[in-house]
mmCIF file of the C-alpha atoms, coordinates in Angstrom:
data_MODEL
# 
_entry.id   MODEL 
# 
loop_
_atom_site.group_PDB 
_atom_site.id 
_atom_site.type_symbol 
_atom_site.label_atom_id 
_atom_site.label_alt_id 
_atom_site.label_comp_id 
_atom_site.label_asym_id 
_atom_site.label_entity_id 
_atom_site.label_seq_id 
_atom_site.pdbx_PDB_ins_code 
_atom_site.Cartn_x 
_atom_site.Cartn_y 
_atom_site.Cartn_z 
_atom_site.occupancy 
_atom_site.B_iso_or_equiv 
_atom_site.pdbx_formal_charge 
_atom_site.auth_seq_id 
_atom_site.auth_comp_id 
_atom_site.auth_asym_id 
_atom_site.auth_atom_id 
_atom_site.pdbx_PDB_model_num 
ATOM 1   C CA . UNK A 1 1   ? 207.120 -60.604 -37.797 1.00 0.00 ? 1   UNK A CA 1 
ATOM 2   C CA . UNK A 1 2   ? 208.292 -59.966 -41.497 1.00 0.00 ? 2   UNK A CA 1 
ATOM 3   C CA . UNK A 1 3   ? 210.665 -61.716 -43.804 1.00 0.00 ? 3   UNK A CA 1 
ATOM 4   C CA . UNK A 1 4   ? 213.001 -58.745 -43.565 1.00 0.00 ? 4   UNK A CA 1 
ATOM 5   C CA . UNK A 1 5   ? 213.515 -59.613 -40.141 1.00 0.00 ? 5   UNK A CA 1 
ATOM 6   C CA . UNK A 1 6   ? 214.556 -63.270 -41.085 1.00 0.00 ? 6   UNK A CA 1 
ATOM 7   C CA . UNK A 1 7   ? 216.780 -61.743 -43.580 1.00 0.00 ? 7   UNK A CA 1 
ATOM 8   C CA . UNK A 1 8   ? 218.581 -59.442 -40.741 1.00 0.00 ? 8   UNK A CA 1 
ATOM 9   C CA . UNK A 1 9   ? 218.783 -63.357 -38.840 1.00 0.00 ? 9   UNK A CA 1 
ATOM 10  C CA . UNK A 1 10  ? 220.487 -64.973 -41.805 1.00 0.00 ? 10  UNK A CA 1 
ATOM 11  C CA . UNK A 1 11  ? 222.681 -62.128 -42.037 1.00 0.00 ? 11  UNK A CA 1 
ATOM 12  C CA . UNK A 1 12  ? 223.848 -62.831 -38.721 1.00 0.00 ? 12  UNK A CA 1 
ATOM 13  C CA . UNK A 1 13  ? 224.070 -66.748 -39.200 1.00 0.00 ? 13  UNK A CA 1 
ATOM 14  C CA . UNK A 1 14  ? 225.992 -65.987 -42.345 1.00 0.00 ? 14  UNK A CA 1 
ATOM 15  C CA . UNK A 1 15  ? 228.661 -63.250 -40.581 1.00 0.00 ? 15  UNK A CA 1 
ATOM 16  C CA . UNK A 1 16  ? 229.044 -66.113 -37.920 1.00 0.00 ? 16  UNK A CA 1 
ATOM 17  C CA . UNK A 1 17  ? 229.913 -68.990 -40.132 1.00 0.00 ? 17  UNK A CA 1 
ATOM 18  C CA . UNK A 1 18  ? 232.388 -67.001 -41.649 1.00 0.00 ? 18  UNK A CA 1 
ATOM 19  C CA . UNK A 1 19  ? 234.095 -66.022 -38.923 1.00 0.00 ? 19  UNK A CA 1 
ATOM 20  C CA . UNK A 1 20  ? 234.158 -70.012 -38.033 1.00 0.00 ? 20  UNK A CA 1 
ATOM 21  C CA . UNK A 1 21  ? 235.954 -70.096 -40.982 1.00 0.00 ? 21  UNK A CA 1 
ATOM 22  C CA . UNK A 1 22  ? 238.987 -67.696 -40.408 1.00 0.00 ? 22  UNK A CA 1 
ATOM 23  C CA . UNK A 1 23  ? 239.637 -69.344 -36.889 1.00 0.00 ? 23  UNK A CA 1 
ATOM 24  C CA . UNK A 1 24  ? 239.686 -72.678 -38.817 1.00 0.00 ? 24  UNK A CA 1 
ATOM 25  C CA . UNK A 1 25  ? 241.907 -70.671 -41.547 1.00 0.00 ? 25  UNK A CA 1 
ATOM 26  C CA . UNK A 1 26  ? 244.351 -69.077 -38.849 1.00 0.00 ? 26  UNK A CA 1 
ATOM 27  C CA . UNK A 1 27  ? 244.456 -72.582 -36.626 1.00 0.00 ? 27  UNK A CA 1 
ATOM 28  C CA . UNK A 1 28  ? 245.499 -74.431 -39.850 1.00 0.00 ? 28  UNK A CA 1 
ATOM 29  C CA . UNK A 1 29  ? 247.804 -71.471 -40.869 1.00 0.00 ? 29  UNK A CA 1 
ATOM 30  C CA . UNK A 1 30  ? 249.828 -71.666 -37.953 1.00 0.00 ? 30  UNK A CA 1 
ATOM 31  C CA . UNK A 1 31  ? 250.183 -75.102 -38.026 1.00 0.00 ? 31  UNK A CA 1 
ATOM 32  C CA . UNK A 1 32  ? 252.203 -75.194 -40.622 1.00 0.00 ? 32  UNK A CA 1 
ATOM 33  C CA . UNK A 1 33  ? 254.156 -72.317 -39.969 1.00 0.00 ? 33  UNK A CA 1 
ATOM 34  C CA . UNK A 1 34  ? 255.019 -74.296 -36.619 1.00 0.00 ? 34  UNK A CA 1 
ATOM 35  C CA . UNK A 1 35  ? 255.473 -77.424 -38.794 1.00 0.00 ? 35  UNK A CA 1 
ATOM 36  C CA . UNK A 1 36  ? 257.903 -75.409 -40.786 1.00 0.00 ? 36  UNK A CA 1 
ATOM 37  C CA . UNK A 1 37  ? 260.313 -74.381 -38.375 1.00 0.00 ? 37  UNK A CA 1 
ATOM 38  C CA . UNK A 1 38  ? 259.881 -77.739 -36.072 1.00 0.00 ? 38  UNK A CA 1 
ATOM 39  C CA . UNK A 1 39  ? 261.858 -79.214 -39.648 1.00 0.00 ? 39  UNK A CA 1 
ATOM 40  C CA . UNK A 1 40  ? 264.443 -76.312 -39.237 1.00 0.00 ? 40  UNK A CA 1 
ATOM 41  C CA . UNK A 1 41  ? 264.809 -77.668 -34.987 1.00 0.00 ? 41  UNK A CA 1 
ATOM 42  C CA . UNK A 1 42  ? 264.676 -81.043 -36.123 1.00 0.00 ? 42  UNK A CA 1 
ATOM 43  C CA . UNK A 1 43  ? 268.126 -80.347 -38.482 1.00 0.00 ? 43  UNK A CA 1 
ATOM 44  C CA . UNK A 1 44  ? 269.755 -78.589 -36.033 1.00 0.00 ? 44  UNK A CA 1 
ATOM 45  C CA . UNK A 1 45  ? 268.764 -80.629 -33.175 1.00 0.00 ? 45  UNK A CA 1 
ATOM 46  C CA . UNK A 1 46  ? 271.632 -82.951 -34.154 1.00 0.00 ? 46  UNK A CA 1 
ATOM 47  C CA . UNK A 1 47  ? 274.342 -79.974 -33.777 1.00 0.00 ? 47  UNK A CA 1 
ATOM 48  C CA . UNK A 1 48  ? 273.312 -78.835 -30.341 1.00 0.00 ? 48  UNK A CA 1 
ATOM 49  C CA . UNK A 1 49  ? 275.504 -79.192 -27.982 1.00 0.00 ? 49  UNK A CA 1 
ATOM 50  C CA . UNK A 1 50  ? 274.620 -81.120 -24.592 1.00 0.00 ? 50  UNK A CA 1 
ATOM 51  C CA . UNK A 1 51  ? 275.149 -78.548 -21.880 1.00 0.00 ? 51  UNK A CA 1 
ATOM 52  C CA . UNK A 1 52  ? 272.941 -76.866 -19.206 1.00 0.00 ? 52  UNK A CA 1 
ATOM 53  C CA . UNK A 1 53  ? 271.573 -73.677 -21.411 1.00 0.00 ? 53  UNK A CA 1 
ATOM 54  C CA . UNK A 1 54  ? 270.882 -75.857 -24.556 1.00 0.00 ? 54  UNK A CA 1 
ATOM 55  C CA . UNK A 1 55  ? 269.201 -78.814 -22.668 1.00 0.00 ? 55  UNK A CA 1 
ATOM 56  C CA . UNK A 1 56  ? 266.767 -75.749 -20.358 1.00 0.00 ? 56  UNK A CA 1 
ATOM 57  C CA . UNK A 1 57  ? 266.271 -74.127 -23.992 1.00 0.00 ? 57  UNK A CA 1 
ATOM 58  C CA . UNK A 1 58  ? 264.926 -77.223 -25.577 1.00 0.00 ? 58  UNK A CA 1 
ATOM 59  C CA . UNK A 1 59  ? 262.651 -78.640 -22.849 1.00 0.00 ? 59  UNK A CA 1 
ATOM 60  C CA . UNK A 1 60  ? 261.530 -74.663 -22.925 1.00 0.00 ? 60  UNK A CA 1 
ATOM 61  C CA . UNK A 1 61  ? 260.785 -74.673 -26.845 1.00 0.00 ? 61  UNK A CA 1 
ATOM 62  C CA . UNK A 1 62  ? 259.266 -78.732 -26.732 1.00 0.00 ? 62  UNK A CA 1 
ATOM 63  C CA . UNK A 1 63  ? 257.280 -77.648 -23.734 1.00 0.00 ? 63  UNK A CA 1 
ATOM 64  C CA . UNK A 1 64  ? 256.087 -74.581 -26.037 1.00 0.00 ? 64  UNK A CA 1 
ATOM 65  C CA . UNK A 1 65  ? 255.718 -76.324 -28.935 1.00 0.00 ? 65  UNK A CA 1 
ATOM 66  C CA . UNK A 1 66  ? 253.543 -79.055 -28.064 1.00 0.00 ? 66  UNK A CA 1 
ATOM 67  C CA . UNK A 1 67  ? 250.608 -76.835 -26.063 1.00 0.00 ? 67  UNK A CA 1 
ATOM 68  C CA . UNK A 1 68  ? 250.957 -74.594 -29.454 1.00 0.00 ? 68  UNK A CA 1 
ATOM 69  C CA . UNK A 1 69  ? 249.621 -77.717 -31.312 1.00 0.00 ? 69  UNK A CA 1 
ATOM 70  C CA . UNK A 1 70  ? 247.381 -78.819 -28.085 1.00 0.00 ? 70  UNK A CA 1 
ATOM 71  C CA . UNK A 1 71  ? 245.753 -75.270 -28.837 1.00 0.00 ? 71  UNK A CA 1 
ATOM 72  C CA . UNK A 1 72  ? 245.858 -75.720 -32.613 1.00 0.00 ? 72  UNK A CA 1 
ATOM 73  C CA . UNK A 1 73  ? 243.796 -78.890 -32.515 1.00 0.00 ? 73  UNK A CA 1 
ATOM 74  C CA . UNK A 1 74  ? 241.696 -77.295 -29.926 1.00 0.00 ? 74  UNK A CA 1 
ATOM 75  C CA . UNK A 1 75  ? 241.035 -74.586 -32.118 1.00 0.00 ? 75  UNK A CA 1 
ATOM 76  C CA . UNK A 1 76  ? 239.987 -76.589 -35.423 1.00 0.00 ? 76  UNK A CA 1 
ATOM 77  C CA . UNK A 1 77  ? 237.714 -78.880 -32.837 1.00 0.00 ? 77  UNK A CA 1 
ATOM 78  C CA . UNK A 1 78  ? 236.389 -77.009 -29.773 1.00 0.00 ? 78  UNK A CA 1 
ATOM 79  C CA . UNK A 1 79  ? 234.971 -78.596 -27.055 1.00 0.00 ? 79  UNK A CA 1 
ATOM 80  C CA . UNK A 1 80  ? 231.316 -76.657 -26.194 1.00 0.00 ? 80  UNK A CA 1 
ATOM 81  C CA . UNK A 1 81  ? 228.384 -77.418 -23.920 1.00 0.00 ? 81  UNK A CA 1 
ATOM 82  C CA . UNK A 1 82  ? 225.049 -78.110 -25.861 1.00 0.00 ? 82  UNK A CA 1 
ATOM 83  C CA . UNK A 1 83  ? 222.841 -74.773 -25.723 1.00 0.00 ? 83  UNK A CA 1 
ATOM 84  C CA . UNK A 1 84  ? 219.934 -74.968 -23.256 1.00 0.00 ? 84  UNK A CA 1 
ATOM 85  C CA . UNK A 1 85  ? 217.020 -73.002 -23.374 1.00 0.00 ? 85  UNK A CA 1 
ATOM 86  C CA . UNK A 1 86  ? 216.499 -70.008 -21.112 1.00 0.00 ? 86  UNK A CA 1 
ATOM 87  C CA . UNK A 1 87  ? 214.073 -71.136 -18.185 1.00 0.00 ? 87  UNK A CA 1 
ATOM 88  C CA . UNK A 1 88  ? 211.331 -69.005 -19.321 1.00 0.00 ? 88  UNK A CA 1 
ATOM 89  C CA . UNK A 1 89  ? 211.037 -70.142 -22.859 1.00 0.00 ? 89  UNK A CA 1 
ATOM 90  C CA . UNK A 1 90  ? 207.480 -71.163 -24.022 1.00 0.00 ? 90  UNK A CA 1 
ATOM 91  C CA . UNK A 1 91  ? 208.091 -73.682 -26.612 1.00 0.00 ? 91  UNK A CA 1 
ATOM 92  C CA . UNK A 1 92  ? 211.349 -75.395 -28.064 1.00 0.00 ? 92  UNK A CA 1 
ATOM 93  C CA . UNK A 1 93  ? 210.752 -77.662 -31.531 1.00 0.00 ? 93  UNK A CA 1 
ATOM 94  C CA . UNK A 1 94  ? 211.279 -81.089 -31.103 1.00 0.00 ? 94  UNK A CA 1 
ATOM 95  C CA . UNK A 1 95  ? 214.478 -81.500 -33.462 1.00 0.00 ? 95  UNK A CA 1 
ATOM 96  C CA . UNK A 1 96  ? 216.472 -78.309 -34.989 1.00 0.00 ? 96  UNK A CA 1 
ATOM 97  C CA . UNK A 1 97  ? 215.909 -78.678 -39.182 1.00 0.00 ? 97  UNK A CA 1 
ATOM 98  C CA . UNK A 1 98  ? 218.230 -75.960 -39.976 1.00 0.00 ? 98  UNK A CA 1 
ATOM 99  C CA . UNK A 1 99  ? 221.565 -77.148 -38.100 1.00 0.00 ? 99  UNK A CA 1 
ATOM 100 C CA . UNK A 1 100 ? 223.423 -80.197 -39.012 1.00 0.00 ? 100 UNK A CA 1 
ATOM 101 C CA . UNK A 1 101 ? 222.932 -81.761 -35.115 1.00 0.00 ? 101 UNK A CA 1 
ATOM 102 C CA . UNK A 1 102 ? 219.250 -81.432 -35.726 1.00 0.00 ? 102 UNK A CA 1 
ATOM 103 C CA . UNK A 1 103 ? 219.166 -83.071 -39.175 1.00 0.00 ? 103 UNK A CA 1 
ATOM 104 C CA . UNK A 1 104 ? 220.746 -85.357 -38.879 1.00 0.00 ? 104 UNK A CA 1 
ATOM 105 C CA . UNK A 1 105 ? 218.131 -86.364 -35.928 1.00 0.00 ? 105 UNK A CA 1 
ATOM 106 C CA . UNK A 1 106 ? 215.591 -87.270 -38.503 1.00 0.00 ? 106 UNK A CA 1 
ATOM 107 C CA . UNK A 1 107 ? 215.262 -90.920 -39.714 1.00 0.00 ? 107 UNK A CA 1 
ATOM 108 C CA . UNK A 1 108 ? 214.418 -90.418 -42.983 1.00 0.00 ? 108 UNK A CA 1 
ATOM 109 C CA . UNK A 1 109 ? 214.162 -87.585 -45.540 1.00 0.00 ? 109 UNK A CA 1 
ATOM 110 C CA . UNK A 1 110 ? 210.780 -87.969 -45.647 1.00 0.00 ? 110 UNK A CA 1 
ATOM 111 C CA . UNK A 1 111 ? 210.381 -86.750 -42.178 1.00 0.00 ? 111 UNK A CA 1 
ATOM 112 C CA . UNK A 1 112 ? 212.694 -83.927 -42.340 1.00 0.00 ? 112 UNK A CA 1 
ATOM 113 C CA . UNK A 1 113 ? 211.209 -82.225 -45.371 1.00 0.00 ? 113 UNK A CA 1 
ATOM 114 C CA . UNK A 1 114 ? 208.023 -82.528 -43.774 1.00 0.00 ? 114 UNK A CA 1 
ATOM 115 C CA . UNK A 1 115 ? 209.705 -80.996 -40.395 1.00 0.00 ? 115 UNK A CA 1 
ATOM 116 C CA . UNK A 1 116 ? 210.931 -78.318 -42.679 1.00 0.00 ? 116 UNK A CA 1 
ATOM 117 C CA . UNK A 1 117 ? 207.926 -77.611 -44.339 1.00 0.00 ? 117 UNK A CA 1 
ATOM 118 C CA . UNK A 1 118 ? 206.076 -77.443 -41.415 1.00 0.00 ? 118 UNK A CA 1 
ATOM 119 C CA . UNK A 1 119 ? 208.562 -74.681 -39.974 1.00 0.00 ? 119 UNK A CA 1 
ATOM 120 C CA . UNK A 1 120 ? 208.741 -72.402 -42.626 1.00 0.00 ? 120 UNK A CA 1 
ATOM 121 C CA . UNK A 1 121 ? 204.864 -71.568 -42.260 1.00 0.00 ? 121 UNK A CA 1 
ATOM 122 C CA . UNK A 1 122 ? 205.525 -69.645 -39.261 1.00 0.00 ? 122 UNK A CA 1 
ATOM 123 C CA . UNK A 1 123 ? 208.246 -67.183 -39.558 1.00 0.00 ? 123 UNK A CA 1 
ATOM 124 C CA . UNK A 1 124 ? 208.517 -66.920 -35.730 1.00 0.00 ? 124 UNK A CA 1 
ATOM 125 C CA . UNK A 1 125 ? 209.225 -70.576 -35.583 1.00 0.00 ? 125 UNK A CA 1 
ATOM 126 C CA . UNK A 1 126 ? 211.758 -70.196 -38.151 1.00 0.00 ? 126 UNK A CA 1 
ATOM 127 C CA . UNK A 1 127 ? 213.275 -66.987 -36.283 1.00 0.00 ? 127 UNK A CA 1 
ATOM 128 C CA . UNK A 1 128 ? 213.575 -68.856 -33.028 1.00 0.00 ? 128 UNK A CA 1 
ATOM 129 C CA . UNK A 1 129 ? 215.075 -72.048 -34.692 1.00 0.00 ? 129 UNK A CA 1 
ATOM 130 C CA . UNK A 1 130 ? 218.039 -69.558 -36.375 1.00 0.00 ? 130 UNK A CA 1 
ATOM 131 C CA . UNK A 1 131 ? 218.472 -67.430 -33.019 1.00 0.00 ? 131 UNK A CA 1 
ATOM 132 C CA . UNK A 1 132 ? 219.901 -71.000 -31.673 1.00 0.00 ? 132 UNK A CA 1 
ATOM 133 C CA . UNK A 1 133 ? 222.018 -71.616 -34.615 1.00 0.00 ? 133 UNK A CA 1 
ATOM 134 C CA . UNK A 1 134 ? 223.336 -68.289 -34.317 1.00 0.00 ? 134 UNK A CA 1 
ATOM 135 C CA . UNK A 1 135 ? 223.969 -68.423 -30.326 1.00 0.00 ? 135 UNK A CA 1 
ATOM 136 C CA . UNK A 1 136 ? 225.561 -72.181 -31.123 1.00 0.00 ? 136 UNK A CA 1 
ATOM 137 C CA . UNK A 1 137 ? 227.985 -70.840 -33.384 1.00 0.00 ? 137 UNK A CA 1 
ATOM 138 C CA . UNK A 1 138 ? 228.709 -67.842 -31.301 1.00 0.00 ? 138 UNK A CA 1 
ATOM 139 C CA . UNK A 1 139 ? 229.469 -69.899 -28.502 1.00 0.00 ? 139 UNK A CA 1 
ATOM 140 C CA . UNK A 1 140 ? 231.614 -71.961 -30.740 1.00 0.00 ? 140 UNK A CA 1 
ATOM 141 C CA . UNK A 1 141 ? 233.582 -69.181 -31.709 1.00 0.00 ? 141 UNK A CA 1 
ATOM 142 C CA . UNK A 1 142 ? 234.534 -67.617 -28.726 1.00 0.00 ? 142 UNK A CA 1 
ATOM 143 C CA . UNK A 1 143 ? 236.374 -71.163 -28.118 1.00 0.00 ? 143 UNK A CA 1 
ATOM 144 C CA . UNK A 1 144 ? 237.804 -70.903 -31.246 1.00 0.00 ? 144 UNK A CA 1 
ATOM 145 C CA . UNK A 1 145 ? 239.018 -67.438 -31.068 1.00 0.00 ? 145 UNK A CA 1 
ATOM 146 C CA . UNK A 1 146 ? 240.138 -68.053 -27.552 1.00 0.00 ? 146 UNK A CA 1 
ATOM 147 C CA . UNK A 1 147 ? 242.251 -71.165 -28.146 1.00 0.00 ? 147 UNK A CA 1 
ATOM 148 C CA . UNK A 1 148 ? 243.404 -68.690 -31.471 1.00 0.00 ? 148 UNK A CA 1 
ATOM 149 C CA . UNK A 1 149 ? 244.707 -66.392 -28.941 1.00 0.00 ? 149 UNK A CA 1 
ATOM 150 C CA . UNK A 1 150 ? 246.518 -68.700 -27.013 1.00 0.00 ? 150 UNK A CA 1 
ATOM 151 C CA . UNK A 1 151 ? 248.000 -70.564 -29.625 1.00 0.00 ? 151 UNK A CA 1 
ATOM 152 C CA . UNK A 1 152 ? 249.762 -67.285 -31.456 1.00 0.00 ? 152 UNK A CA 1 
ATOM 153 C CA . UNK A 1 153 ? 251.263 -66.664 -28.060 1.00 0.00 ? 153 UNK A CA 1 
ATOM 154 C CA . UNK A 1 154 ? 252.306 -69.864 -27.602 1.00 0.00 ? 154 UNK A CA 1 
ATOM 155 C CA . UNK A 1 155 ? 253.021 -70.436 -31.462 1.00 0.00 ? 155 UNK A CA 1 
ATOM 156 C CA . UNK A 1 156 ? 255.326 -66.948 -31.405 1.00 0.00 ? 156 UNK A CA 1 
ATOM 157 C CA . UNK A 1 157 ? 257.023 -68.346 -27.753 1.00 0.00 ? 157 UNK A CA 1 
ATOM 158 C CA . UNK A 1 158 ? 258.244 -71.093 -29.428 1.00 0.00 ? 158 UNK A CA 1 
ATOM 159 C CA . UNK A 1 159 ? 259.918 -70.027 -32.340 1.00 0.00 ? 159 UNK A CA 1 
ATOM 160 C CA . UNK A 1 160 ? 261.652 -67.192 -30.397 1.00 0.00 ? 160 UNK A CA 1 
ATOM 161 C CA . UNK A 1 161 ? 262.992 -69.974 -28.406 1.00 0.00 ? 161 UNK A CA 1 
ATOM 162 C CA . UNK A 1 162 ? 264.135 -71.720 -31.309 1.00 0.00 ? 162 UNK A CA 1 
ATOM 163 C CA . UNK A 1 163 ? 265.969 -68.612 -32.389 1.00 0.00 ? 163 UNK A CA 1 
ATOM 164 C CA . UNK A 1 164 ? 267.593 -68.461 -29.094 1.00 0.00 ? 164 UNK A CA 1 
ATOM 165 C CA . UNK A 1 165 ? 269.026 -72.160 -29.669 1.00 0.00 ? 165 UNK A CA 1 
ATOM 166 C CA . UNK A 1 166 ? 269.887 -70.803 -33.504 1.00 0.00 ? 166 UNK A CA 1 
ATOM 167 C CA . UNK A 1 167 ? 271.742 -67.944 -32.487 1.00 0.00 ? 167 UNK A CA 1 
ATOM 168 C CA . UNK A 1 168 ? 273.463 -69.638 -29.466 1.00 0.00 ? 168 UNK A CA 1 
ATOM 169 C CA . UNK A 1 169 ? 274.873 -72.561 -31.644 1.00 0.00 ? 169 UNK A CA 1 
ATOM 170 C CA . UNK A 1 170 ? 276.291 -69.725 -33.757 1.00 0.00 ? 170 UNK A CA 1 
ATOM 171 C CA . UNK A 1 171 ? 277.955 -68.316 -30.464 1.00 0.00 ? 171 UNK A CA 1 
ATOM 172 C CA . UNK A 1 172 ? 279.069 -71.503 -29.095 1.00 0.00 ? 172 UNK A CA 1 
ATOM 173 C CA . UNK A 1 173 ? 280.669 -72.544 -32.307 1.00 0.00 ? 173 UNK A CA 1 
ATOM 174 C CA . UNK A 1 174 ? 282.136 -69.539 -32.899 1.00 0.00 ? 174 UNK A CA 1 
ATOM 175 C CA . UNK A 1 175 ? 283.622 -69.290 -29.669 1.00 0.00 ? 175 UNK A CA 1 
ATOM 176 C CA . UNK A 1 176 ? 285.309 -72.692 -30.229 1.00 0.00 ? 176 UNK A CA 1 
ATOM 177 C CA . UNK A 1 177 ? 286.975 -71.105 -33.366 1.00 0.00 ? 177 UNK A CA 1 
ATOM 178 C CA . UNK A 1 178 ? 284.535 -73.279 -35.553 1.00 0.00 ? 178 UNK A CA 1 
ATOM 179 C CA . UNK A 1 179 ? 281.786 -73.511 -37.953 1.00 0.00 ? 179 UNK A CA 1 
ATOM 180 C CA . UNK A 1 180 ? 278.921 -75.477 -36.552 1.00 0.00 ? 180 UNK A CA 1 
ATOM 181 C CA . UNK A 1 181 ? 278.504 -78.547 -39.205 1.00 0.00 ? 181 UNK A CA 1 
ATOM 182 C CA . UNK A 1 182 ? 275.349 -78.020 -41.072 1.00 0.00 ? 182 UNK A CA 1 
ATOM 183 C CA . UNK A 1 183 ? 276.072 -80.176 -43.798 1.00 0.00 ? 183 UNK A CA 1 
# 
């Protein structure tokens, strides 16, 4: 094996720690674009008016709102299995030097940079030890991504809901010959 081929492996790592990144990014992003308009609900909620439509229309958006988040935390902190090794793997190294739940294994630095040194000798070892990372944070990102997905539709559910309640306390109001009371 060459070092170019560890460079086409770090390539990968690298491509999958960024996209780690945007999920986090896009999670946190709509988060506060939910938090936003939850402050908008939360002044009108004192205008709504108790009746059948409005009361179906806010369990609908709370209902909405509060998987969106669920899916939003979800998102910044997946929940994964721990990778196994295939059945027919030859040899696994005792600890994993290159990923934070490997070093952090070792009880004392001593041990690790001797671990480390040890491992970059043999570029196979090294190759096999960065395939893991790489499937680890693959795995990790399809939950990400997935709990992503959900939470946009989820995220977009909700405040179409809340425009519903906007635009039917306009039409309520209005109906009564009044202004609803924003002040």
């Amino acid at each position: 094996m060459t070092w170019d081929k560890l460079t086409h492996v770090l390539r990968i790592l690298d491509a999958e720690n960024r996209l780690l990144e945007r999920a986090d990014t896009k999670a946190i992003s709509l988060l506060s674009i939910l938090g936003v308009f939850m402050v908008f609900f939360i002044v009108y909620y004192r205008i709504i008016p108790v009746n059948p439509v409005t009361v179906v229309l806010v369990i609908i958006y709370s209902i909405f709102a509060i998987l969106a988040i669920v899916s939003l935390i979800m998102t910044v902190r997946p929940r994964i299995q721990s990778v196994s090794e295939d059945a027919g793997a030859d040899k696994t190294p005792p600890s994993e030097p290159a990923f934070f739940a490997g070093i952090k294994q070792f009880t004392s630095l001593a041990a690790y940079r001797k671990t480390l040194e040890e491992m970059t000798k043999d570029e196979a070892t090294m190759i096999d030890v960065y395939t893991r990372q790489i499937y680890s944070l693959a795995m990790i990102n399809a939950a990400k991504y997935k709990n992503v997905q959900r939470a946009v539709f989820l995220v977009i559910t909700a405040l179409a809901v809340e425009l519903i309640i906007t635009a039917y306390l306009f039409v309520f109001y209005l109906g009564e010959g009044r202004m609803p009371p924003i002040n």
